[in-house]
PAVO-590088 format. One record per atom (N, C-alpha, C): x, y, z. Coordinates in steps of 0.2 Angstrom, whole numbers, plus 5000, padded with zeros to 4 digits. Layout:
XYZ...
This chain:
498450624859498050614865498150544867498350524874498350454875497750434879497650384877497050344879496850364889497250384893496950394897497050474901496950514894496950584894496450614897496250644900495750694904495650634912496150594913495850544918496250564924495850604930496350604936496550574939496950554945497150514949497550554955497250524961497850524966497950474969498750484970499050464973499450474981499350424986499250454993500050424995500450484998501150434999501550444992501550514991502050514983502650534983502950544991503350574989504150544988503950464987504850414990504550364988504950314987504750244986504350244979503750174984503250154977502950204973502650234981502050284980502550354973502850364973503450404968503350384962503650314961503850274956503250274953502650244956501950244954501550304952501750374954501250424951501750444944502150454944502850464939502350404933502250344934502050304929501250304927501050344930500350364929500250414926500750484928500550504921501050514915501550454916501750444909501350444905500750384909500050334907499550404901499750444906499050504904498750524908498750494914498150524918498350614922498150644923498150714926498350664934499050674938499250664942499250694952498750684955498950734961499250664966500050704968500150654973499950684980500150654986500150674993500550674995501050695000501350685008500950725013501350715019501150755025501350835025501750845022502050915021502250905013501950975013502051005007502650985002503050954998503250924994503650994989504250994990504651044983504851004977504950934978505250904972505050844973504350834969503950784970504050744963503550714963503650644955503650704949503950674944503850734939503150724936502850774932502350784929501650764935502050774943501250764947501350844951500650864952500650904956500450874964501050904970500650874976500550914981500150874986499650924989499950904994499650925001499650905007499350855009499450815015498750785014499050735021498750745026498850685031498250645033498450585030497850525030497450495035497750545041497450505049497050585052496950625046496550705046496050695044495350695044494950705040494850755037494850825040494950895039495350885030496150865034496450875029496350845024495950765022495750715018495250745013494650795017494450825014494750885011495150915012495450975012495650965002495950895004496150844999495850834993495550824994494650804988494350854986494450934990494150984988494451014981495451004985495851054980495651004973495550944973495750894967495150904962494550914967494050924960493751004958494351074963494351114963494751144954495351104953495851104950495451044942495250984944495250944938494550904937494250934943493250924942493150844942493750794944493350724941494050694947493750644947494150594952494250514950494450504944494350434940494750384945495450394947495750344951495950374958496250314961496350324969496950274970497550304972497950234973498050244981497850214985498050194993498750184994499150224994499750174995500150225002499950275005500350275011500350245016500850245018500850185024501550195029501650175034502050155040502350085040503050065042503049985044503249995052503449935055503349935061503749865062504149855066504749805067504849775071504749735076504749695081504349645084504549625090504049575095503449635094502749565094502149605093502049635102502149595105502049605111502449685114502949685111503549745111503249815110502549825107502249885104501749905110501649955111501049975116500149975110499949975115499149965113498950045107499450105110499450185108499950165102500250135101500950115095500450095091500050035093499849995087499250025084498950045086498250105086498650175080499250185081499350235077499750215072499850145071500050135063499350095061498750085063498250085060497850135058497850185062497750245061497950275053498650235050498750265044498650215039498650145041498950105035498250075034497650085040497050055038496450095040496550145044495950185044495950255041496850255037497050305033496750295026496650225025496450195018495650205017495350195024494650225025494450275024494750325025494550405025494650415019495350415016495350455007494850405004494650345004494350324999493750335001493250345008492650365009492550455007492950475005493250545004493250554997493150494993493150504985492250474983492250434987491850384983491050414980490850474983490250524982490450534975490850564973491250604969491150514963491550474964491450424959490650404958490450394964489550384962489350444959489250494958489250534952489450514946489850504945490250504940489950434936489550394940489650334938490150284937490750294938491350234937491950274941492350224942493050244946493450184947494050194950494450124952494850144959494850104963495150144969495850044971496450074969496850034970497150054978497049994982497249994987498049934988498549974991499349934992499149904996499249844997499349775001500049765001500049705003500849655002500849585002501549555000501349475005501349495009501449535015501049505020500549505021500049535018499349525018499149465016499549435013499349365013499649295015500149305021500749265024500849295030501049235034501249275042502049315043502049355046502849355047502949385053503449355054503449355062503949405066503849465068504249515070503749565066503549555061503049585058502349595057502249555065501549555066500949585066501049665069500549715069500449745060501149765057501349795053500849735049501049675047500549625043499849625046499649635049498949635052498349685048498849745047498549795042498649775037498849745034498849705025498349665028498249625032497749555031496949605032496949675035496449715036496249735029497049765028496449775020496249745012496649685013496449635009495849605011495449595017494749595018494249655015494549705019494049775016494049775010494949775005494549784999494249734994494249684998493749634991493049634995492849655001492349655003491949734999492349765000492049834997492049834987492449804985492349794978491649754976491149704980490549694976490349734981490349784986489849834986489649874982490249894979490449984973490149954966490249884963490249854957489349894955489149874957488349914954488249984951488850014957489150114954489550124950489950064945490250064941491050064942491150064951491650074954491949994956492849994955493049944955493649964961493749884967494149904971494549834970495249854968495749794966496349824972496849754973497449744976497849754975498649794977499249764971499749744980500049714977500249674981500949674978501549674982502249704981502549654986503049634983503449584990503949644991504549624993504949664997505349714993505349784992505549814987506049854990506249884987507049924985506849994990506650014994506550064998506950085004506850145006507250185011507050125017507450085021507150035027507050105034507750125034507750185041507150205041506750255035506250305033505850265036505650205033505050195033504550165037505050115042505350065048505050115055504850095059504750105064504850065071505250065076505450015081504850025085504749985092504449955096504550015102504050035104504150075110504150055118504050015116504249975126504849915122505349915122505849865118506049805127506049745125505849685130506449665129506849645136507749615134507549545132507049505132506849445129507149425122506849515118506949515110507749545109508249545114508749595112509249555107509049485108509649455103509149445096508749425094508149395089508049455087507949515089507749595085508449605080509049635082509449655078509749615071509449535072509449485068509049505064508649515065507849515061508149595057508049635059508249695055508749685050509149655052510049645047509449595043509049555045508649505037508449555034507949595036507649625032508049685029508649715030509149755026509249715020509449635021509649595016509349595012508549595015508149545010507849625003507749685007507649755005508249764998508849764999509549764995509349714989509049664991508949614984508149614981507849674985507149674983507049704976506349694973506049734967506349804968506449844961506449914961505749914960505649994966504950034963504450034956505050024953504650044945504249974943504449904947504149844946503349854949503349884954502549904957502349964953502849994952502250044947502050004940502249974937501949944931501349904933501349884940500849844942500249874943500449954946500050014947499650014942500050024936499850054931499150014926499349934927499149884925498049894927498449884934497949884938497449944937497650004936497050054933496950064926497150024920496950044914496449944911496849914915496249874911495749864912495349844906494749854907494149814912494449744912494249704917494649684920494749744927495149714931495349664937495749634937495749574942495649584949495749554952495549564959496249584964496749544962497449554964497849544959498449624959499049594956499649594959499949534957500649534962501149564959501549594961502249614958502649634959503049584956503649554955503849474955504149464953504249354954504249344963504449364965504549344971503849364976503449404974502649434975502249354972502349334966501949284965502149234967502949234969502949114972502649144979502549174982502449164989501449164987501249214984500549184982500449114981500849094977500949024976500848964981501348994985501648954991501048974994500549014998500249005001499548964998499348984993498748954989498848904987499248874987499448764983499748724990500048764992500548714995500248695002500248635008500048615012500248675019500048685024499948725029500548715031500748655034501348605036502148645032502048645026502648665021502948735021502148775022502148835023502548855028502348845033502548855041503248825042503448775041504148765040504648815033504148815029504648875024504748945026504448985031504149015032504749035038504848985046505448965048505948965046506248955039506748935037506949005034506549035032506649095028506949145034506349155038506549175044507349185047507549125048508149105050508049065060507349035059507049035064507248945067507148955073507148865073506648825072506548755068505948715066505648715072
């Protein structure tokens, strides 16, 4: 029996990427595994069962919570990890654009976790691990709406962490710099597209193909997953991968001034 045996978990966004990589190592871990998609899933992580679930549904959020303690009667972890990016001038997206990748990446993180937390105050304890990014803690330019929900819920979740702390409930960060994932799938362009951006967009995209290709593999965020729901005292943020921690770095030590020219330079931006 391994140490985190009878302990369920779900996993929101399991069907690609992190969110894959991360319920696959959860229940190497031991925990009883439910992931989600939007649509029903035939060949999901192995050893998870997954369910339905669209995060901007309450109906279905709940629908979600019901099947999970219908099936395993307990709701010990929660990882927030579905999400949407979104790629251009911020100016580029309509007011309807930006509202509906909020809808997932921050009012989506609202509902599943408001949707557990009854369940954990029972219970007495839980841990609800919410996906951030660097950009949740760095500006990036063409990535502004998309980063806005990271800076959204890296307030939420340490604000809500000394809420829950008295119910036994811990809400921590994992934080993933650029990793190894589908860009097409998961990338969303700008709906009113401005001829202003038409030379600076396809730039920007070709960076971020580049920078994705040299990015961390999945499995480097799932360790951090993993980390992140089994100790005992856990930290408040984990970053993961080296390139997740210099930019922590780079934002926490170094002068505003360095920042923001480094910041340009990565870009490929003019000082």
């Amino acid at each position: 029996m391994t140490m985190n045996s009878g302990k369920t978990a779900i996993v929101t966004g399991a069907s690609s990427g992190i969110g894959r990589a991360s319920a696959e190592a959860l229940a190497r871990a031991g925990f009883t595994v439910f992931g989600t998609s939007r649509r029903a899933a035939s060949n999901g992580p192995d050893g998870v069962t997954m369910l339905a679930c669209d995060v901007t549904d309450e109906a279905s959020v709940s629908k979600l919570v019901d099947e999970v303690l219908a099936k395993a009667k307990r709701i010990d972890l929660l990882v927030n990890n579905a999400g949407i990016g979104l790629l251009g001038g911020a100016e580029e997206s309509s007011s309807a654009q930006a509202h509906a990748l909020f809808d997932v990446n921050v009012f989506g993180v609202l509902r599943v976790t408001n949707a557990v937390l009854p369940t954990m105050r029972r219970q007495g304890k839980g841990r609800i691990i919410n996906m951030s990014s660097i950009l949740g803690l760095i500006p990036s330019p063409f990535n502004a709406l998309y980063a806005s929900t990271k800076h959204a819920i890296e307030g939420y979740s340490e604000s809500l962490d000394h809420e829950l702390r008295t119910f036994g409930i811990r809400v921590v960060l994992v934080e993933p710099g650029v990793t190894r994932t589908s860009f097409e799938e998961n990338v969303t362009r700008p709906d009113r597209l401005l001829p202003v951006y038409d030379t600076v967009r396809p730039r920007m995209e070709a960076l971020m193909r580049k920078w994705i290709e040299r990015g961390d593999a999945p499995d480097i965020v799932a360790r951090a997953v993993v980390k992140a729901a089994t100790d005992a005292m856990p930290r408040r943020r984990y970053t993961a991968g080296k390139q997740a921690g210099q930019v922590r770095f780079l934002r926490r030590f170094l002068p505003e001034s360095v920042v923001d020219k480094s910041l340009r330079k990565i870009n490929e931006l003019p000082a």
